[in-house]
C-alpha positions in Angstrom: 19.2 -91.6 -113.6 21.8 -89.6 -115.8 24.0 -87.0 -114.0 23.2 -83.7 -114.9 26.4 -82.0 -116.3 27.9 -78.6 -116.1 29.8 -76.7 -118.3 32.2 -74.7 -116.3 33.9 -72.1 -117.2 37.2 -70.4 -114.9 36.9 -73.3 -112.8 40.7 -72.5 -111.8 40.6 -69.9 -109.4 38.6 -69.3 -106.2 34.7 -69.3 -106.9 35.4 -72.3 -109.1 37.2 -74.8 -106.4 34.2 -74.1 -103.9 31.9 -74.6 -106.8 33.5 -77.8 -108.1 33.3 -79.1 -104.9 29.6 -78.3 -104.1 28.5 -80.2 -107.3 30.0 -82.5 -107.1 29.0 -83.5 -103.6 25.8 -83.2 -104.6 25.8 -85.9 -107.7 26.6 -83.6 -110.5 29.3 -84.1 -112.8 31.4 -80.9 -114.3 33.2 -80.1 -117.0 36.2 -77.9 -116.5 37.3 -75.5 -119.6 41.1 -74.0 -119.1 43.7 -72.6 -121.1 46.4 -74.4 -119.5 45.8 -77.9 -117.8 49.4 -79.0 -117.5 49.1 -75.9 -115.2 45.7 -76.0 -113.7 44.6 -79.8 -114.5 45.8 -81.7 -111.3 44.7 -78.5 -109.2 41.2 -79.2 -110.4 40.8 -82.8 -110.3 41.8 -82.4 -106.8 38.8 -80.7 -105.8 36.4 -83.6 -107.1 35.6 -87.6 -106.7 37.2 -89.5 -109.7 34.2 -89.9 -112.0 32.3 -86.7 -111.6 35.1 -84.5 -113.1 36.4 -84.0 -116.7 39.2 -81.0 -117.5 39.3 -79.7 -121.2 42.4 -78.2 -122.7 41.0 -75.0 -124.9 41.5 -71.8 -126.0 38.2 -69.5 -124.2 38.0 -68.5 -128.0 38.1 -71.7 -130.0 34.6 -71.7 -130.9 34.6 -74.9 -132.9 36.3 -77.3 -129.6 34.2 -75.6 -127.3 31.1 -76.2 -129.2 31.6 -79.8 -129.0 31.3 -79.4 -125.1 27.9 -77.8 -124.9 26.4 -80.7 -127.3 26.7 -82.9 -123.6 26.0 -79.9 -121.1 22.9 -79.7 -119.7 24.0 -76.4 -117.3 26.6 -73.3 -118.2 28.2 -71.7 -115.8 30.8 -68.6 -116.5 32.9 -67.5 -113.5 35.7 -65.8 -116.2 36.6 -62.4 -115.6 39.6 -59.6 -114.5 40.6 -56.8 -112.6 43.1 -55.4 -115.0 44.0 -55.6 -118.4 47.6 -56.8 -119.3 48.4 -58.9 -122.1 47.5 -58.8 -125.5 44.0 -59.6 -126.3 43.2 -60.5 -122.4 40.9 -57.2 -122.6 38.1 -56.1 -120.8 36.0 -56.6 -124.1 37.1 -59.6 -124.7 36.8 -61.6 -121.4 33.5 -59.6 -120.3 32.1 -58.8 -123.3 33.2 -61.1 -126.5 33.2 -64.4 -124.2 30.0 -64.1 -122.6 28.3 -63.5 -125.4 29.9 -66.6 -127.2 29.0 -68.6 -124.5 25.2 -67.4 -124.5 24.8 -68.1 -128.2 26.0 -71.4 -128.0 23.8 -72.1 -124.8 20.9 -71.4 -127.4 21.9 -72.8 -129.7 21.9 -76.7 -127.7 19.0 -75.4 -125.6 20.5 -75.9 -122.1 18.5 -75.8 -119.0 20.1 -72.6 -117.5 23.4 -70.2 -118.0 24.5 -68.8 -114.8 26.8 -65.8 -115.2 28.5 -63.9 -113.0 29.2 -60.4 -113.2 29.5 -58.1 -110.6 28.1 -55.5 -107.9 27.9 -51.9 -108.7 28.8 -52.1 -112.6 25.2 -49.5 -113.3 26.8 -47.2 -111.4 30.5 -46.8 -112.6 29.6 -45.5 -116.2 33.6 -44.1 -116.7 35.3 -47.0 -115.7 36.6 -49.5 -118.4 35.5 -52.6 -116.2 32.3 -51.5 -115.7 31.1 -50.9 -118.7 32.4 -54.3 -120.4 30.6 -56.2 -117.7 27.1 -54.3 -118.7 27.4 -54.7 -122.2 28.6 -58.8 -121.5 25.1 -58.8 -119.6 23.2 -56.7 -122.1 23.8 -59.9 -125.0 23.6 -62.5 -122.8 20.0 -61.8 -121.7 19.2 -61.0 -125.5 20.9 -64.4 -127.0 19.4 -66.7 -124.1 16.5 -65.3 -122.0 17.0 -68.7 -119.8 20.4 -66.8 -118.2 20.5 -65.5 -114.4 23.2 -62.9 -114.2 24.6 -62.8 -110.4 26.3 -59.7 -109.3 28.3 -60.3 -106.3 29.9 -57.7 -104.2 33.6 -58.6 -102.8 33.7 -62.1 -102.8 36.3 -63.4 -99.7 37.9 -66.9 -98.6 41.4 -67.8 -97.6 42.0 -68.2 -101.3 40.8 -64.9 -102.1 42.6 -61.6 -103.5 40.9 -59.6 -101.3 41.4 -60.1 -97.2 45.1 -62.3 -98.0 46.2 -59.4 -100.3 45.1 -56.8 -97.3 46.3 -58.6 -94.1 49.9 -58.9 -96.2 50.0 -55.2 -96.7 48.7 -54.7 -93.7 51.7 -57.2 -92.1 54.1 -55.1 -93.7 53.9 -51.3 -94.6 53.3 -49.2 -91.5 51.0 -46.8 -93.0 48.4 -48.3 -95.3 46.5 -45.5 -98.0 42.5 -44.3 -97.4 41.4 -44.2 -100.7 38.8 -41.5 -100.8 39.0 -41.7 -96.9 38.0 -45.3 -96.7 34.7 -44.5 -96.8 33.2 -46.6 -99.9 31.1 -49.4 -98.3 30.5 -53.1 -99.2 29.2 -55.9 -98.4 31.5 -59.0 -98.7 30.1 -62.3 -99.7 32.0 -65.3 -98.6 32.7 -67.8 -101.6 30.4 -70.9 -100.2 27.4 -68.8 -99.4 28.1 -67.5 -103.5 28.1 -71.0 -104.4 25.4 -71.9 -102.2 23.5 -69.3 -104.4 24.6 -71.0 -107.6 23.7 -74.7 -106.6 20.2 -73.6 -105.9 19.7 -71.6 -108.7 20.8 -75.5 -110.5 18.6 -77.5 -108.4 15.5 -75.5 -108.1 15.8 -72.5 -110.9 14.1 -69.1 -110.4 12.5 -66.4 -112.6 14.6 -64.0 -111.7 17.2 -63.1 -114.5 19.8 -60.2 -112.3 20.5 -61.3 -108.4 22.3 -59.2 -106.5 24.1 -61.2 -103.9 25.9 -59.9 -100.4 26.7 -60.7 -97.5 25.1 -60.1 -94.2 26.5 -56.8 -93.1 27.4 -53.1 -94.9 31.3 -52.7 -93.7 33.4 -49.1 -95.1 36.9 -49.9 -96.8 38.2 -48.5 -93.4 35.8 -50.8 -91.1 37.2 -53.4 -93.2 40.7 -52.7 -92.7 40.4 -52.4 -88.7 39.2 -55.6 -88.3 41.6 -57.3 -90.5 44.3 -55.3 -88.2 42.6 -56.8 -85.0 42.5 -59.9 -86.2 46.5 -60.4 -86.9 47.3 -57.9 -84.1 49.0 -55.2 -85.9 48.5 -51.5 -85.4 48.8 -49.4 -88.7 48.7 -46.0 -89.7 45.5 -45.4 -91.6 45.8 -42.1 -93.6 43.6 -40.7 -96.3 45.2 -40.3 -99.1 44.7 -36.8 -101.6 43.0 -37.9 -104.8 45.8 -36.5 -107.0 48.7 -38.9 -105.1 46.0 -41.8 -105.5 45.9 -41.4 -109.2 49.7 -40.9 -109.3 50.3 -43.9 -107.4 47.9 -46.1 -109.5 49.9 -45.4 -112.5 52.8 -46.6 -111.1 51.1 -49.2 -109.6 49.5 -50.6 -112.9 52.8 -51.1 -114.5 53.6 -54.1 -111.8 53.1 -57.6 -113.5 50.2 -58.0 -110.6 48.9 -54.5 -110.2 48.2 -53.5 -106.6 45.9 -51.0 -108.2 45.2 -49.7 -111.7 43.4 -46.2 -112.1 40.5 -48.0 -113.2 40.2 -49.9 -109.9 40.5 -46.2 -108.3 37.3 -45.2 -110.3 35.8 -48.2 -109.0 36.3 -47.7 -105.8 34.6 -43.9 -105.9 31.0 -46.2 -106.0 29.7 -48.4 -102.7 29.4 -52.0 -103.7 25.8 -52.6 -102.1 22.6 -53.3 -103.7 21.0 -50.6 -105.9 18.2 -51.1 -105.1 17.2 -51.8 -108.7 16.9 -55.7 -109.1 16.3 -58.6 -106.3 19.1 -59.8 -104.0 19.8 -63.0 -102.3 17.8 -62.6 -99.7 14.6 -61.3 -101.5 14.8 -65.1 -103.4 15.4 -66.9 -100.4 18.9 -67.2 -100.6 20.2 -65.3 -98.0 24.1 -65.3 -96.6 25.0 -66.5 -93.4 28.8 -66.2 -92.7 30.3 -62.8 -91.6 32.9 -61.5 -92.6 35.2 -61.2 -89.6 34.2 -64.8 -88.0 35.7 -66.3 -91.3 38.6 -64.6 -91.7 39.3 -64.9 -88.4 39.9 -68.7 -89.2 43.0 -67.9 -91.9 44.1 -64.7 -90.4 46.7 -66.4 -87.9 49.3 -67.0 -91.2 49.7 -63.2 -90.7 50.3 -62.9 -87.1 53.4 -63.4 -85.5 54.3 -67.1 -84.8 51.7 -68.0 -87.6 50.0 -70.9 -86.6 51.2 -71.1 -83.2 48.9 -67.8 -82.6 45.9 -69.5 -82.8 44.0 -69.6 -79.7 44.1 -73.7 -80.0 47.4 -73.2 -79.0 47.5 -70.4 -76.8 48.4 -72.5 -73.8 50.8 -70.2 -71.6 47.5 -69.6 -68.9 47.5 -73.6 -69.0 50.6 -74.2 -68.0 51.6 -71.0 -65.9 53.5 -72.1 -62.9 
């Protein structure tokens, strides 16, 4: 029997290597869209058996080369998307609104099985931020061009090739007081990237009915609660203040103007709205999908590169009661 193929697109970064990997365990063979695979290409190929992996050199917007793909894809998967905007024509409209809706067309157009897109938590809620709103209008023509789509809207997604807890525990390691936007208070629930691609293989394998899935992880954590246990866990203490919403919004302007913003005022707005189910569509759990890993016990597995003496702090080699005299 044939393997199924998927179409992937953002296969680069850190949902796609656990994806990539997951598939292709499991007898499926991907194809891997990227702008740049002098860049990307050997990263990629790493994370699959020769055979089940094929990397495609294209533009996101060259309609006509990535048509060609989708006449041999029997699955779509779209894992694009940013945090800020920056270079010219890498807009929020563009990659979460223009792309997604390209994508879904053509997924009619060659009548695949399923288009899985993934969007993200909280996006009904955040009405004035930029971000927001170009992920709910992406959704809003996907599910008109191609009914057979199931939008999943994850909230912080976190592995030791994340943005999230590495960006935090190296702030954390070096600033002695760290910021509590809007007092730390805005809760989520962090989704580690293998229960999110848990999701996403069984979604493949077994399909569902339902089009919107709001997926988290097993426990409701505050910004602060989150930044506690990411101090425990590489043995720093840090000044935690909240920080006046006028200095927040002057600091996110300067901050946006770095090449790798630490925090645009759009990402401030963001942060105003808890990232936990609304209430308003099925999550995870309610389709029998539900998250097992917490949040602390995996970090807790990556968090000794922040600690002093690195790998040596792990408690694999914490041998001085051992070898006391």
């Amino acid at each position: 029997m044939k393997a199924k193929n998927c179409l992937i697109f953002g296969g680069s970064g850190q949902i796609g290597s656990f994806l990539i990997r997951k598939l292709t365990k499991n007898n499926l063979r991907v194809t891997v869209v990227t702008r740049n695979i002098h860049q990307k290409g050997l990263k990629i190929k790493t994370q699959a058996n020769a055979g089940y992996i094929d990397v495609v050199e294209a533009n996101i917007f060259e309609k006509e080369k990535i048509e060609k793909l989708f006449s041999n894809a029997d699955y779509c998967i779209n894992l694009i998307g940013i945090l800020y905007e920056k270079k010219k024509g890498n807009t929020f409209k563009n990659i979460h609104t223009v792309l997604p809706t390209l994508l879904s067309k053509l997924c009619k157009k060659y009548d695949l099985e399923n288009f899985i897109h993934v969007s993200a938590l909280g996006v009904n809620e955040a009405l004035d931020s930029k971000y927001a709103i170009s992920k709910l209008e992406g959704e809003k023509h996907i599910l008109d061009n191609f009914p057979k789509t199931v939008i999943l809207r994850p909230s912080v997604v976190f592995s030791n090739s994340d943005n999230f807890s590495t960006l935090f525990m190296t702030l954390l390691s070096r600033l002695p007081v760290f910021p509590l936007y809007y007092s730390g208070t805005t809760k989520f629930m962090p989704i580690h990237c293998s229960d999110l691609t848990d999701i996403i293989f069984n979604i493949l394998r077994k399909g569902t009915d339902t089009q919107i899935i709001e997926c988290v992880g097993p426990e409701k954590l505050s910004l602060k609660e989150i930044l506690e246990i990411l101090l425990k866990l590489i043995n720093k203490k840090r000044f935690l203040i909240p920080f006046p919403l006028i200095l927040a919004k002057f600091s996110a302007k300067f901050f946006q103007l770095l090449p790798k913003p630490l925090l645009t005022e759009d990402q401030l707005r963001l942060l105003k709205y808890d990232n936990v189910p609304s209430g308003k569509y099925k999550t995870n759990s309610d389709v029998g999908l539900p998250s097992k890993l917490y949040f602390e016990d995996e970090v807790k597995k990556y968090s000794h590169m922040w600690r002093d003496g690195g790998q040596f702090s792990t408690e694999k080699y914490d041998l001085k009661d051992k070898y006391k005299d």
